[in-house]
KOLTOR-178986 format. One line per field, with one value per atom (N, C-alpha, C): residue in one letter; x, z, y. Coordinates in nm, 3 decimals, padded with zeros to 5 digits. Layout:
# residues N
type = (A,...)
X = (X,...)
Z = (Z,...)
Y = (Y,...)
***
This chain:
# residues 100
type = (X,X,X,X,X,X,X,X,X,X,X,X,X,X,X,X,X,X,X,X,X,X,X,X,X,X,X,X,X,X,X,X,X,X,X,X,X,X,X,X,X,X,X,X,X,X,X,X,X,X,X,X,X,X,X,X,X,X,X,X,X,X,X,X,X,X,X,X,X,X,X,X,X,X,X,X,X,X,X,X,X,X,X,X,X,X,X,X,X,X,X,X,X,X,X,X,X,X,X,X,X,X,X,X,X,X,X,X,X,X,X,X,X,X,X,X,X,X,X,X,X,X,X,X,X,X,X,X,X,X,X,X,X,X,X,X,X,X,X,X,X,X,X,X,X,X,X,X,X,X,X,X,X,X,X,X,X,X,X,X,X,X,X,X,X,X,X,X,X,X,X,X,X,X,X,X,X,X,X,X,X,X,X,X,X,X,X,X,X,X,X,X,X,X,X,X,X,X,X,X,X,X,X,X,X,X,X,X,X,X,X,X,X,X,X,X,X,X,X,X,X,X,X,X,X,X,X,X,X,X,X,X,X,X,X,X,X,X,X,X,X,X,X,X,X,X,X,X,X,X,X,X,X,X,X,X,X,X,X,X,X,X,X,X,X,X,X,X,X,X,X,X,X,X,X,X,X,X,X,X,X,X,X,X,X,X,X,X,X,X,X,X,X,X,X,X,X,X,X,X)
X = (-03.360,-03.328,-03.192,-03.204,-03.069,-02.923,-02.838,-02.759,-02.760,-02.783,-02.825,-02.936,-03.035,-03.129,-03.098,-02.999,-02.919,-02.846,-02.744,-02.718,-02.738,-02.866,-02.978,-03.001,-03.086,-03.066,-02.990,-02.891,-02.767,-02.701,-02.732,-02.708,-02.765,-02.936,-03.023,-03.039,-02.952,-02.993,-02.850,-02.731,-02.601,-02.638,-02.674,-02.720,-02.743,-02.883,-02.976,-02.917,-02.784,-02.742,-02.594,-02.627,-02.542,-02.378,-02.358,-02.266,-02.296,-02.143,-02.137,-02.125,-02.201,-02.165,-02.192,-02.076,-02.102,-02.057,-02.100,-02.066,-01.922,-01.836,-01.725,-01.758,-01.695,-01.737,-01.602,-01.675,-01.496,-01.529,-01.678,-01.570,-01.469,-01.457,-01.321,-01.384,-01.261,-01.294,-01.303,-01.414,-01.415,-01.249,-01.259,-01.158,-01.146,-01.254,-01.290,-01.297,-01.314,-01.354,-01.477,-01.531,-01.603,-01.647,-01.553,-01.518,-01.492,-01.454,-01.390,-01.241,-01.167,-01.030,-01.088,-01.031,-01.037,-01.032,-01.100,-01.052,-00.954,-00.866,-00.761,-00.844,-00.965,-01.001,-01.141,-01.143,-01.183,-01.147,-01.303,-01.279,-01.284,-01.275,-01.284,-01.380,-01.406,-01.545,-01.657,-01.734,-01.894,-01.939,-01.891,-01.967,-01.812,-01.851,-01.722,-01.834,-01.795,-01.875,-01.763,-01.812,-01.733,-01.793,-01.756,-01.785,-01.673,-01.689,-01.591,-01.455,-01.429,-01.257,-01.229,-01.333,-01.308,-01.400,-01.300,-01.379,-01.391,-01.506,-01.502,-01.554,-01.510,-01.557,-01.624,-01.770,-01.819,-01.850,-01.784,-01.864,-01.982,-02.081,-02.233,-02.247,-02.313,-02.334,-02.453,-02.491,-02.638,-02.621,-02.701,-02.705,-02.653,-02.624,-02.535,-02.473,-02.446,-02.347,-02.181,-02.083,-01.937,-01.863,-01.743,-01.648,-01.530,-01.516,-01.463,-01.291,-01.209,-01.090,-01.005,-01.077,-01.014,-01.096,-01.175,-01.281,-01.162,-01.119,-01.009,-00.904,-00.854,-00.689,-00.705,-00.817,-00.825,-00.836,-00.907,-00.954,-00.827,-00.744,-00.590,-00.532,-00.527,-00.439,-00.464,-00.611,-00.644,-00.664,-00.637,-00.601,-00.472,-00.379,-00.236,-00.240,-00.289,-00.303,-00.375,-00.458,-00.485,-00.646,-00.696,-00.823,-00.929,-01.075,-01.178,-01.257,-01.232,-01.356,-01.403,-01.543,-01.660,-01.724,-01.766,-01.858,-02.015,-02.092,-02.206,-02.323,-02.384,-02.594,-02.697,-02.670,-02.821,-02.806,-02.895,-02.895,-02.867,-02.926,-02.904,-02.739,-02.696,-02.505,-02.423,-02.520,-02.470,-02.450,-02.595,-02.621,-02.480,-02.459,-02.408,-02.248,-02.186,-02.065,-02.017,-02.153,-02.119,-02.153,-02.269,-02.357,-02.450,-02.517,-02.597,-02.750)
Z = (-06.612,-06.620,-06.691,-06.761,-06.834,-06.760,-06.799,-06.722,-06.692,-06.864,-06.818,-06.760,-06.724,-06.587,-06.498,-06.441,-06.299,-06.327,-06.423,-06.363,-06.364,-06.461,-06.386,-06.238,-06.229,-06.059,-05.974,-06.048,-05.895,-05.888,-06.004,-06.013,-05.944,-06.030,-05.908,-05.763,-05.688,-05.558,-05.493,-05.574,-05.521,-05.535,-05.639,-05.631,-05.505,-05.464,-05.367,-05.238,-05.253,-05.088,-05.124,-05.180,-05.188,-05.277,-05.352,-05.452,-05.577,-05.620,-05.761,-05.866,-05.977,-06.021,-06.127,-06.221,-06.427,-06.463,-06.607,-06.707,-06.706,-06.712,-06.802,-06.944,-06.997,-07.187,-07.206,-07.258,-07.372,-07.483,-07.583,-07.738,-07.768,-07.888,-07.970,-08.067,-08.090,-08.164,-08.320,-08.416,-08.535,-08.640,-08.691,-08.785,-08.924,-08.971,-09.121,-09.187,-09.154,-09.241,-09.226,-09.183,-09.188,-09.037,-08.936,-08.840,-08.722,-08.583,-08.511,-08.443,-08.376,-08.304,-08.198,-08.146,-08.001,-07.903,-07.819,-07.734,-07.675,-07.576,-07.479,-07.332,-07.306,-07.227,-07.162,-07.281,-07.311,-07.186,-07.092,-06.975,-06.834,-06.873,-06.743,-06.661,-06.524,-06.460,-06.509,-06.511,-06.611,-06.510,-06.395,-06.329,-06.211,-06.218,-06.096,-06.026,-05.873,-05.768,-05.689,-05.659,-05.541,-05.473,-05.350,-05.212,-05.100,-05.068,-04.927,-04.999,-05.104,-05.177,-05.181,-05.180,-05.217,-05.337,-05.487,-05.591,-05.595,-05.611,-05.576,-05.766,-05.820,-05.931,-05.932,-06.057,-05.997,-06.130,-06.146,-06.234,-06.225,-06.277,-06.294,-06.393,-06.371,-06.434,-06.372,-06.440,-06.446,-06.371,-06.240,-06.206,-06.254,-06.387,-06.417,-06.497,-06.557,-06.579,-06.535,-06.625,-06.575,-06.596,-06.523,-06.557,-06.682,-06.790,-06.839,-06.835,-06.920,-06.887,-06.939,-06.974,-07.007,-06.887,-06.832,-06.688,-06.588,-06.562,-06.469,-06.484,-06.606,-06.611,-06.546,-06.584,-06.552,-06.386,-06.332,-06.171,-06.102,-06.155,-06.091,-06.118,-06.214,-06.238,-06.134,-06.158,-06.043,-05.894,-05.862,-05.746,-05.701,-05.809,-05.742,-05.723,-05.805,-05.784,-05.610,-05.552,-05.434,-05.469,-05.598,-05.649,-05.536,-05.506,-05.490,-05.565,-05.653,-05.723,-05.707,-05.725,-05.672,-05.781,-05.768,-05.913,-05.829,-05.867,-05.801,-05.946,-05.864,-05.946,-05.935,-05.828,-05.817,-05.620,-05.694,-05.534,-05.397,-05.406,-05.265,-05.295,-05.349,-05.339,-05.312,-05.407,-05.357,-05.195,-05.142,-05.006,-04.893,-04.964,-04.886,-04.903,-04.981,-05.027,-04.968,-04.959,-04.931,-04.773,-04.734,-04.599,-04.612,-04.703,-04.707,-04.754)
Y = (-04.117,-03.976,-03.960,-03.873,-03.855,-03.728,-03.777,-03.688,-03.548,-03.506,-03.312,-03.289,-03.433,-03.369,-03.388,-03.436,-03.460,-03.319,-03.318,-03.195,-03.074,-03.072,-02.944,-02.922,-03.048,-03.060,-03.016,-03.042,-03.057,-02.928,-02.852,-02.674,-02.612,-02.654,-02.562,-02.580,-02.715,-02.750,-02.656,-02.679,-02.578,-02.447,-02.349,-02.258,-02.204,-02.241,-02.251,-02.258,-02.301,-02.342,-02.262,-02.188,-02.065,-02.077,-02.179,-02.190,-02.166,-02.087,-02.032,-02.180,-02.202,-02.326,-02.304,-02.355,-02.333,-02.499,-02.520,-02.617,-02.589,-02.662,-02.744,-02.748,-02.703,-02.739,-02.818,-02.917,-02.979,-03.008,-02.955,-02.954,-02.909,-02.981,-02.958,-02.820,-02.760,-02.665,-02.668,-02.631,-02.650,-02.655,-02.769,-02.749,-02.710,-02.644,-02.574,-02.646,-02.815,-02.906,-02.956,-03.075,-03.155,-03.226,-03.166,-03.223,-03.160,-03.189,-03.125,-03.183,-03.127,-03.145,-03.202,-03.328,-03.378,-03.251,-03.221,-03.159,-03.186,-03.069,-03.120,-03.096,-03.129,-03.115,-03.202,-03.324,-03.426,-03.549,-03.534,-03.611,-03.535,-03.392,-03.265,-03.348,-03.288,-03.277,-03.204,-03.257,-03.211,-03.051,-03.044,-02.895,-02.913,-02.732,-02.684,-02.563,-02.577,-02.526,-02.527,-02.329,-02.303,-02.206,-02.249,-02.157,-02.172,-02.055,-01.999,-02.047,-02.006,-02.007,-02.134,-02.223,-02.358,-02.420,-02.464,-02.479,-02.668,-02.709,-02.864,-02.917,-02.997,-03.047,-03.148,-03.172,-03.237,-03.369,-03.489,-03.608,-03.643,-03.594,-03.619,-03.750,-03.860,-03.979,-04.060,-04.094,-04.169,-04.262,-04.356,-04.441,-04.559,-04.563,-04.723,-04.615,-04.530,-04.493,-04.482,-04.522,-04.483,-04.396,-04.419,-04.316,-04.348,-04.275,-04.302,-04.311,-04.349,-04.312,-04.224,-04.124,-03.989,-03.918,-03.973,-03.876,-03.953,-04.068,-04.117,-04.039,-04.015,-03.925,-03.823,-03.737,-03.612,-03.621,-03.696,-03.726,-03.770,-03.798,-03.817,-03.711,-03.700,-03.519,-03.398,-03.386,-03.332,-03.317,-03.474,-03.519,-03.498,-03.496,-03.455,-03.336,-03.230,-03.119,-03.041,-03.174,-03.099,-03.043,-03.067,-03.093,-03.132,-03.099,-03.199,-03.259,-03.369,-03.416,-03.522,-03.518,-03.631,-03.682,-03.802,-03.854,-03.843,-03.804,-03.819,-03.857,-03.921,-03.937,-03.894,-03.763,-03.754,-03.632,-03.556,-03.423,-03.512,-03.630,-03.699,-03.690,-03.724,-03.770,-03.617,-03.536,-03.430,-03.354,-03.364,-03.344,-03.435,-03.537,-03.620,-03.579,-03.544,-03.483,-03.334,-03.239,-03.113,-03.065,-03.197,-03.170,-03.041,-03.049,-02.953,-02.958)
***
């Protein structure tokens, strides 16, 4: 299964159990050439979900999939910040993260 079907999944299963949940985008924005600009946002969490004034981010990755290390910077950054973010694979990890 590929990742944007996990995190189809894992939208429609938060949804459902009553969280607001959108994409993260990190392209780079066109540069009128040939190309695009690195994003500065290159490595975010792939989905952010929140309920009851609490927004949790979420690393979606494939069963042997990793985390990269622009997905690590960001997961410390945001950890100092007081952040929740989780790497998960799949609605079971989710269930198991949110209890739901």
């Amino acid at each position: 299964m590929r990742e944007t079907d996990i995190e189809k999944k894992i939208k429609e299963y938060l949804k459902l159990n009553g969280y607001k949940v959108w994409k993260n985008l990190t392209e780079g924005s066109r540069t009128g050439g040939s190309g695009r600009k690195k994003s500065p946002n290159k490595g975010i969490p792939d989905l952010s979900a929140l309920k009851d004034g609490i927004t949790y981010y979420l690393e979606v990755k494939t069963p042997t999939g990793k985390v990269s290390e622009d997905q690590k910077k960001w997961h410390e950054e945001m950890y100092k910040h007081g952040a929740v973010v989780h790497v998960v694979t799949s609605v079971n990890d989710v269930r198991e993260v949110f209890h739901c």
